[in-house]
N, C-alpha and C positions, 0 to 999 in steps of 0.2 A: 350100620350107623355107629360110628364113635362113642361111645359110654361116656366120655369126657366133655362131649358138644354138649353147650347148654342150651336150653329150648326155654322161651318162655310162654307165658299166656296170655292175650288180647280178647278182653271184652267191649262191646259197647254195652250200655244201661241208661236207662231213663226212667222216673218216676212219673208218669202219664197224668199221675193226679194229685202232682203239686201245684198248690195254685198259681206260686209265682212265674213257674213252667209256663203251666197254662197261657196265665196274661197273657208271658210273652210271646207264645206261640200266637196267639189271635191278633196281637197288636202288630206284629210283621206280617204275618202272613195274610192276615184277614181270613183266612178260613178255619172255620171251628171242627173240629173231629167231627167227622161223619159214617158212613157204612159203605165209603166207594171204595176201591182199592187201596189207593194212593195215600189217604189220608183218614183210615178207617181207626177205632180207639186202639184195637187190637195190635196196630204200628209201634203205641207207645207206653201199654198196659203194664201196670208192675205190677205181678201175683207171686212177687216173693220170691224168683225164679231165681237170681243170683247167688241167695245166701245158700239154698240146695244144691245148682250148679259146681260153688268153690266146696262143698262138701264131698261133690262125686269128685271131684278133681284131686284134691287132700288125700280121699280115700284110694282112691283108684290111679291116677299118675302122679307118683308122691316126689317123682323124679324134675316134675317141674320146676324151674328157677324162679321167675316171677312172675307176676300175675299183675299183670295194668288193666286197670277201668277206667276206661273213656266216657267222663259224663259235662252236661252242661249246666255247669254249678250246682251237680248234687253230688250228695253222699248218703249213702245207707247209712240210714239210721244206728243199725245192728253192727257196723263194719268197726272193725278191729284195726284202726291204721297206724296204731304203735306195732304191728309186725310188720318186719322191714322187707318181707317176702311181697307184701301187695302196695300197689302204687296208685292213686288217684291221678285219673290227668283230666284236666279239663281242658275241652277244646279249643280255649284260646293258647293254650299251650301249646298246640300245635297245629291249627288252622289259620290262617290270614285272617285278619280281624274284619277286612274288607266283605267280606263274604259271611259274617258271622251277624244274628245266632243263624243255627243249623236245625233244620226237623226233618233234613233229607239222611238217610242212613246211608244210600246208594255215594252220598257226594262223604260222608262222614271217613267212609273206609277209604279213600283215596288216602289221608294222612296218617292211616296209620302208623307207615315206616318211619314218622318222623320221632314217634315216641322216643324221650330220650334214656339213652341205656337200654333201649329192645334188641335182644339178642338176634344174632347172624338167622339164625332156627327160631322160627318161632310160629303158635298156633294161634287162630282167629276164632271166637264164638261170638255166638248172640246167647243173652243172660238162659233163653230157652234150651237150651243144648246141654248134656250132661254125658259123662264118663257112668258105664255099667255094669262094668267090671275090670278087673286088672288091663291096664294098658303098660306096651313100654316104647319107648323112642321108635322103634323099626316098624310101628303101625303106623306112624307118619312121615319117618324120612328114611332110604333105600339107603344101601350102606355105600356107595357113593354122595350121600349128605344130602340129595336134592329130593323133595317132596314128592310124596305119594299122594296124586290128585284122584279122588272120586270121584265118578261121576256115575249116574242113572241111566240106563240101557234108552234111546228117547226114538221115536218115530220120526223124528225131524231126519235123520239120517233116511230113510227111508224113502220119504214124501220132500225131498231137497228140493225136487222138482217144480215142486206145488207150494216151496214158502213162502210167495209172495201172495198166493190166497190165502194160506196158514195162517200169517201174520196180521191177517184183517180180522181175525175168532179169536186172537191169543190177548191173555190181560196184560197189564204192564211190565208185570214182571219176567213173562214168560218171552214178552217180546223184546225188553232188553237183552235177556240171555242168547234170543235168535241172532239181534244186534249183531251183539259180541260175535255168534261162530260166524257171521259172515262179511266181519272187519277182519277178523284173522288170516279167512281164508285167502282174502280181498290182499291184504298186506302177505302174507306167507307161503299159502299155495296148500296149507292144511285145515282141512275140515274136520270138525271134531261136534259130533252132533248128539255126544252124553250130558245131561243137564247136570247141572251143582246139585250136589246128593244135599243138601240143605242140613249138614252137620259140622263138627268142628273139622276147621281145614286148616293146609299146611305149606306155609310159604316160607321162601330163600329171605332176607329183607331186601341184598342186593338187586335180586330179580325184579322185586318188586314196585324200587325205588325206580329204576331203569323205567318200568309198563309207565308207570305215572310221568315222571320226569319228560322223557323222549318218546319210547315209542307211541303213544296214544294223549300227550301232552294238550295237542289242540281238541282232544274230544271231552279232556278231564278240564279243561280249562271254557268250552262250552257247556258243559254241564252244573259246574262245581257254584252257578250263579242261580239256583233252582232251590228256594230254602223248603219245600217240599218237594214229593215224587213228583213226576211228570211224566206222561208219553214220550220216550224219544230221549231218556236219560241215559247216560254209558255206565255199565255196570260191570264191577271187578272179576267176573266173570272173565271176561276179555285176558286178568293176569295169566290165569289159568292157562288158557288156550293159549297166550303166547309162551308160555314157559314150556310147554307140551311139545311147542311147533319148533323150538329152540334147543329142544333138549334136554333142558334142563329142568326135567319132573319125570314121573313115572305114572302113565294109564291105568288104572284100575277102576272096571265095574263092581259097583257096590254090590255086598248082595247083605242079606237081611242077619246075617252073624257077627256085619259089623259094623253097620248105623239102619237105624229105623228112625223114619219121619210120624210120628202121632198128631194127627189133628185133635185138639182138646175138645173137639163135637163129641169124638168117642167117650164111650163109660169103659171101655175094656182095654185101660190103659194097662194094668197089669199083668194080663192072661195075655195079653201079645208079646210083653217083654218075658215073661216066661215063656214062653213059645220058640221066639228067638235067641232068647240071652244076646244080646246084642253088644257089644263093646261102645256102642253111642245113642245115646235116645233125643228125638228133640221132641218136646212139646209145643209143636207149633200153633200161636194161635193166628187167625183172619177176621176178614171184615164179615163171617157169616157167623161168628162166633157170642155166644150172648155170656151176659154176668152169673146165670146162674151156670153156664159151663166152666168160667173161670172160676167159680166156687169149688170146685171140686179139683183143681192144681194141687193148692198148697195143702192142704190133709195127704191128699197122696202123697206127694214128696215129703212130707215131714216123715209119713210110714216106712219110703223107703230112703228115706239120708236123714236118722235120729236123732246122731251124733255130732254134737256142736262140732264144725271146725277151729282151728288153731286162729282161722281168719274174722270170728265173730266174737266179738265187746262177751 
């Protein structure tokens, strides 16, 4: 990879428990946070995960160019937006307003690319995903420029045979991702049956734009009308796989030296990262996940990312 490529950084964020958030959310959608998948609080929880996030990221890929947060009319409180390095976008800045507000994330990453001034290279996170130690450019782009996709070793490859019983046990998310490998395969003739390693990942913007635009245009465009999850959503999962199937990316099974998924159920969130030393951690949380487990995030991260970044007031 070119030392000279700029790369930058793409989050989404949301504040779960702002009220005006809220309103809005229930006055569109009519349904109030609950414990299903789809629409569980865990979706839209803010436990402080961002301002730890741009710490690990400061700290540990210092090589980043800019760092955009995708929100819908908020701002961290704590956020330092006199440095020219971070960028607020809010999603009318780059969503159709027709389709707006949004509480679906699955429909939110489709516009990403449209971010204005987002670099050719550049990474995608959710606030929960952090940098662990030292990274540089060539953990996420081959020195031919095009992304290093991980993905999770999965049994679907396996039991191919049997996805259509598969797919009747699997939750939403899991069956979006099936979705995706069997539109690919469908359009391509390539099956790829590694799941999203569920950490920060690495895309072309032109490739990108292309998945949204044309190749999968009518599926993003039946979707993109869904202001929360739904059964039967298309998920950018699908970029992946056609970048894969095209060429343009590079296969790699993840293994635990260079991202780990943490369900914030566990208490032994740091005896595993010392364990691994992993180059990515995500603290994932879910719909099984209660308040006094999200009690226990932010102490942690404050322990391990002390030091104010350049990006917080």
């Amino acid at each position: 990879m070119n030392s000279n490529v700029e790369i930058d950084l793409v989050y989404l964020w949301v504040d779960g428990s702002d009220p005006k958030w809220l309103k809005k959310k229930q006055l569109i959608t009519n349904a109030p946070t609950d414990n299903s998948e789809m629409n569980a609080a865990g979706r839209y929880a803010n436990n402080d995960e961002l301002r730890y996030s741009l710490r690990s990221a400061e700290k540990f890929a210092p090589w980043i160019r800019n760092i955009y947060i995708v929100t819908d009319d908020q701002i961290p409180d704590w956020l330092n937006t006199a440095n020219p390095r971070v960028k607020v976008i809010d999603h009318k800045d780059i969503i159709p307003s027709e389709i707006l507000p949004l509480f679906n994330s699955s429909v939110i990453e489709y516009f990403i690319y449209k971010i204005p001034g987002l670099s050719e290279h550049f990474l995608f996170a959710n606030d929960d995903m952090f940098f662990n130690s030292p990274t540089s450019p060539d953990f996420f782009f081959a020195a031919d420029g095009y992304p290093i996709f991980r993905l999770k070793r999965s049994v679907l490859g396996r039991w191919r045979h049997r996805l259509k019983d598969l797919v009747r046990g699997l939750g939403q998310y899991r069956r979006m991702v099936v979705d995706s490998m069997e539109l690919v395969n469908k359009r391509f003739g390539k099956y790829y049956s590694g799941l999203p390693h569920h950490n920060i990942d690495s895309f072309r913007k032109s490739d990108y734009r292309m998945a949204v635009e044309e190749v999968f245009s009518e599926n993003v465009k039946r979707t993109q009308v869904n202001r929360i999850r739904k059964y039967g959503d298309f998920h950018r999962s699908a970029f992946t796989y056609y970048a894969l199937a095209i060429g343009h990316g590079h296969l790699r099974y993840v293994n635990r030296s260079e991202a780990i998924r943490i369900l914030i159920t566990r208490r032994d969130y740091e005896k595993r990262l010392d364990k691994y030393n992993p180059k990515l951690f995500c603290l994932n949380d879910t719909q099984r996940v209660t308040d006094q487990d999200r009690a226990r995030v932010k102490p942690f991260l404050e322990k391990r990312f002390p030091v104010k970044s350049a990006f917080e007031k």
